[in-house]
N, C-alpha and C positions, 0 to 999 in steps of 0.2 A: 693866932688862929690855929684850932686843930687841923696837922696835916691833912688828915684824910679828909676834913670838909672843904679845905681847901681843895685838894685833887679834884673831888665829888663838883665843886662848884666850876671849875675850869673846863672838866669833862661837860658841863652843859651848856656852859660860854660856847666851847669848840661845836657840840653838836647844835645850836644855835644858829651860830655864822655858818656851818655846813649847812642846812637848812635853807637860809636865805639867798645862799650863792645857786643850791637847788633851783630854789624857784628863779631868781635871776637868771638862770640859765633855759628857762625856757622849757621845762620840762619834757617828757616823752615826744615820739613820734605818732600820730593818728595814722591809721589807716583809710584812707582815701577813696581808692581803687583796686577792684582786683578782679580777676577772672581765676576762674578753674579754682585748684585745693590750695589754703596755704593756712600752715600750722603754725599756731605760738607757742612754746615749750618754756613755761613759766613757773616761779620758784624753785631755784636751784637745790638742792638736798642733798647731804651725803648718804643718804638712806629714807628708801620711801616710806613718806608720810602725804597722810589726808586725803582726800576724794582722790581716784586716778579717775581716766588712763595714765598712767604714767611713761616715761621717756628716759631710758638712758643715757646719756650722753657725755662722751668722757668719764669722769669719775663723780659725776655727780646725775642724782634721778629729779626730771622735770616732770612738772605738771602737763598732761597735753589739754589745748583749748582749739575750736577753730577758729582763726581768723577772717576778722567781718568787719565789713565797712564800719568807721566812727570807732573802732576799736582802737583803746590808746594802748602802746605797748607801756608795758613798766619796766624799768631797769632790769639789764641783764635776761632780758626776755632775750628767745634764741627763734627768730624767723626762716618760716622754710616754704618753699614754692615747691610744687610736684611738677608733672608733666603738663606743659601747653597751660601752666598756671604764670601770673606775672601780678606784681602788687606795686603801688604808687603809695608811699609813708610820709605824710609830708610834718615838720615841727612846727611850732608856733610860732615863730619868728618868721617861717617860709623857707628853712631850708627841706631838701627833698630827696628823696630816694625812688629809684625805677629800680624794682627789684625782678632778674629775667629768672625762667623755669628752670629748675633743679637748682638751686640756691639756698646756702644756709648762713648764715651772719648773726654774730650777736653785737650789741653798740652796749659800751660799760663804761667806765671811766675807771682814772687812777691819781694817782697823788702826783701833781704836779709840783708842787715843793711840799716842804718840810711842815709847814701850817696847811692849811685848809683849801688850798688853790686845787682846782681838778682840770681834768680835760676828758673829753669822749674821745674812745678808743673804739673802732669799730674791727672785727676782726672774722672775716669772710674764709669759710669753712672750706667751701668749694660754690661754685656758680660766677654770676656774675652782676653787678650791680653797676646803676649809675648815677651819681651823685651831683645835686649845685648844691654850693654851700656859700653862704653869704659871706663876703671879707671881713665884716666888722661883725659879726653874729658870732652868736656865742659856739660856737665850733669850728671858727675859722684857724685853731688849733689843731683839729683833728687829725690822729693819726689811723692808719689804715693798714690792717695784718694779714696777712697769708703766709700761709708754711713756710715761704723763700723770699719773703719780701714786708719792709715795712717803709711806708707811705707817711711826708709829712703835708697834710694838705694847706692851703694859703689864702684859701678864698679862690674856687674853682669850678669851671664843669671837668668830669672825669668819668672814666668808665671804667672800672675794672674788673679782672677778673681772675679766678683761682680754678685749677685745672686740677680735678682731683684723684684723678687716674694718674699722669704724669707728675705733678705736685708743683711743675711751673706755672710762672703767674703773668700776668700781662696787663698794663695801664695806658689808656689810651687820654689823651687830652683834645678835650676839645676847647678849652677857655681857661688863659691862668697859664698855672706852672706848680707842678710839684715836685718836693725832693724825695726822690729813693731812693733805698737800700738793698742789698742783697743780705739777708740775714745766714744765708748757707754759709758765707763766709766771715770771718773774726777780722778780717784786713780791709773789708770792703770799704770805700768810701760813699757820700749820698752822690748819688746824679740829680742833677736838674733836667726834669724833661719840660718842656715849653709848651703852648700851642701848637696845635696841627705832628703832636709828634708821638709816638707809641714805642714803650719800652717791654720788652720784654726778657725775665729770666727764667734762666731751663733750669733743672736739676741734673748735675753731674753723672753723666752714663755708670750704671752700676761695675760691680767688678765682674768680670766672665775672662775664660779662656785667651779672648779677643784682644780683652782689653785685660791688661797688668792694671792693681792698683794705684800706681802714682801717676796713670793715665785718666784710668776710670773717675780717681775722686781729687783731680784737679778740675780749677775753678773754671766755671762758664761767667764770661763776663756779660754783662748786661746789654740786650742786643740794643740799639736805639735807631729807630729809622723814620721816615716821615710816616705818618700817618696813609695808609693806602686805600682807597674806593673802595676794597671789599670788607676791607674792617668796618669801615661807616657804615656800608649797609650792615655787616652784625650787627653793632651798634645798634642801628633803628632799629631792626627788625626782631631785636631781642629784649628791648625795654620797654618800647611803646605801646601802651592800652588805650585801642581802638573805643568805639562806643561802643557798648554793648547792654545786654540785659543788668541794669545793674540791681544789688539786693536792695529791697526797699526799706527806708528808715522814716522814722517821725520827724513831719514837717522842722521838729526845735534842731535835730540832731541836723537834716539835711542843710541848715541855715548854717550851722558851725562849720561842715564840709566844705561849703561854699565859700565860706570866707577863709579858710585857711587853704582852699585854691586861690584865690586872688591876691592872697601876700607873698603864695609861691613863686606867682604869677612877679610881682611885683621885686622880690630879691632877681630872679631869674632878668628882668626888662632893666635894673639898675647897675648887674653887672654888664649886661649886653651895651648900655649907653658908655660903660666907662672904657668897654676893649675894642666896642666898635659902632661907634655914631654912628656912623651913615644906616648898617646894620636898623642899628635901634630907630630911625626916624621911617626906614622903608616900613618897619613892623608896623610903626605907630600909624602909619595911614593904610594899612592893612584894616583896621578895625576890628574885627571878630580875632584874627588871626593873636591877635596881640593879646586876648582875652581868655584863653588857652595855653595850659600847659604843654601839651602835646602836639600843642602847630606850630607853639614857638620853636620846640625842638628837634621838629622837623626843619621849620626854616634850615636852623645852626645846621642842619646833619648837612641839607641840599647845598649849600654856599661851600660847604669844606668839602663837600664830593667833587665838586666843579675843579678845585684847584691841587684834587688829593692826584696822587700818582695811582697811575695800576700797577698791582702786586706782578712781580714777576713770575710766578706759577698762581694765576688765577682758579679759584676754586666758585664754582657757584654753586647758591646754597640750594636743600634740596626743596621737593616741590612743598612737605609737610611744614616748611619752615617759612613759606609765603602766607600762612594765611594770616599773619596781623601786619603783614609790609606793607608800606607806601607806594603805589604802584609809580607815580611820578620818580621816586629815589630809585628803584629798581631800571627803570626805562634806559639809562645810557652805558649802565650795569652788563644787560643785556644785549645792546648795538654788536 
């Protein structure tokens, strides 16, 4: 056989099997929920082309679109929340994303070996997101990037977040366990952070006066400490979408919403049964509660505030930052 129809024929085997592992994987995230502004910055280009507005970003020019409920993101789309904006991305399978205000993230994937194996790579610009992702679902690989840290997830709830003035980053668990890295440094090893526990890394003090540099640009180690009552209230108070005026869709489109909240619903109720029964049985005679994204996840926040520590310099959040809180999670907050 002629080489080159050979190559030619193997190039279509490959993009083929890439193809079906695509779909196998469950394709994009829909957008669910959302309040306030949030932009989708689609098709990447090294130089702009086709209808704008268009969006610089790094070295490459995006398309800008707004982001609207039933809106499926396409690979390598770059999300962005503005002010007192907050968006709920949920996938087909029912894993899910709480994306909080001033937040930018793209989800891409990369070559997992050598043939055609991938994995989603999320990689969070600055803001903060919170993630369930199902154990046996096709992203229970996933790994998770910011400027000083890379995230191997396991099948988890998680919360993180990228601090973009500083360029430290911080991972908070609420369900599961994941391994981190500190990428600032070549020597680092992964940490396990667990349940109930919040890691965070800082970036190494610049060089000044003050500071000589073999003080300045040695390494900060990874702080790790229980999870504390006022991170949780972050936590809630910065991912969860309350009810509101939502944009209105055609009855077909509003049926698909619906059911790709109740599969959320349903990864979300299946890890809860396997890390904490009793947990999952109080829900289940809950009824409505347990039919809800966002009351299950209250539940989780309320039962880990109960048993979280108080921060030893307590800061409370200010008044502008109360109006999507849970007034109950807030309450012993406050005492």
């Amino acid at each position: 056989m002629n080489i080159n129809l050979f190559g030619l024929l193997l190039a279509v085997l490959l993009q083929c099997i890439t193809a079906q592992q695509v779909r196998a994987s469950g394709g994009g995230a829909t957008i669910t929920k959302k309040i306030g502004k949030v932009r989708v910055l689609i098709n990447p280009q090294a130089e702009v082309r086709g209808k704008g507005p268009h969006v610089k970003l790094g070295n490459f020019y995006y398309t800008l679109i707004k982001g609207k409920r039933g809106m499926k993101i396409p690979p390598k789309a770059v999300i962005q929340t503005g002010r007192a904006s907050r968006a709920q991305l949920i996938y087909p399978n029912g894993d899910q994303l709480q994306v909080s205000s001033f937040t930018s993230y793209v989800v891409d994937t990369k070559q997992k070996s050598k043939l055609t194996e991938k994995k989603s790579v999320m990689k969070i610009f600055f803001g903060a997101v919170r993630a369930t992702i199902e154990k046996t679902g096709p992203r229970n690989d996933m790994e998770v990037k910011t400027t000083t840290m890379s995230m191997g997830v396991r099948g988890t709830d998680f919360h993180v977040a990228a601090y973009s003035q500083s360029g430290g980053s911080e991972v908070t668990i609420l369900r599961g366990k994941v391994a981190v890295k500190d990428t600032t440094r070549k020597d680092a090893l992964e940490v396990i952070i667990p349940k109930g526990f919040s890691a965070k890394i800082q970036v190494a003090p610049k060089v000044s006066k003050d500071r000589p540099k073999d003080v300045a640009s040695s390494p900060v180690p990874i702080k790790l400490e229980k999870t504390t009552k006022e991170k949780l209230v972050e936590v809630q108070k910065t991912t969860v979408i309350k009810s509101t005026k939502e944009e209105k869709v055609d009855p077909a489109l509003a049926q698909k919403l619906e059911a790709l909240e109740k599969k959320a619903v349903k990864v979300v109720m299946n890890d809860i049964k396997d890390d904490d029964p009793a947990l999952y049985q109080e829900l289940q005679q809950k009824g409505e509660i347990a039919t809800s994204i966002d009351k299950i996840q209250t539940v989780i926040v309320k039962k880990a505030y109960k048993q979280a520590p108080k921060a030893i310099e307590p800061s409370k959040p200010d008044a502008d930052d109360l109006d999507m809180s849970d007034e109950d999670v807030y309450q012993k907050y406050f005492d």
